[in-house]
C-alpha positions, 0 to 999 in steps of 0.5 A: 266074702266082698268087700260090702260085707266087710265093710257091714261088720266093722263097728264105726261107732267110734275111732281114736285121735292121737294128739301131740303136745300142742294140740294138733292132731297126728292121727285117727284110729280105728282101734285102741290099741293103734292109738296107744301105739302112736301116744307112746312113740313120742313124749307129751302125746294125748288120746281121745275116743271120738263117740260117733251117734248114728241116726235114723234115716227117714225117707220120704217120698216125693210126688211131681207138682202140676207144671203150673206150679213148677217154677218158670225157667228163667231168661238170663240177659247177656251182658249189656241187655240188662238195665241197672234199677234206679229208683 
């Protein structure tokens, strides 16, 4: 099985963070039991399951415009050529 298909069949809808008692974070994990693993090395650490929410992905379709209605390139002034606007 490659690589992409493994990839396809784990379930990344959530993930674990391990923090310690001050609130800084130590670690993600993938799987519950790793997290509880880390918590109980160390006294005062805390867990938190992460949800993530997964979107629809829309593609829309692009179409070129007319090149009268495509921006006109730019002139860029060398240092010195410009004048400052004084009202």
């Amino acid at each position: 099985m490659n690589q992409l298909k493994k990839l396809q069949q784990i379930d990344c809808s959530d993930y674990y963070s391990v923090f310690d008692r001050n609130g800084n974070k130590v670690c993600d994990s993938a799987t519950l039991q790793d997290a509880m693993m880390m918590v109980s090395f160390v006294e005062g650490r805390t867990l938190k399951k992460v949800k993530i929410l997964l979107d629809q992905v829309v593609n829309i379709p692009s179409m070129r415009m007319e090149d009268d209605k495509q921006l006109k390139e730019q002139k860029i002034l060398n240092e010195g050529q410009g004048k400052p606007f004084t009202p």
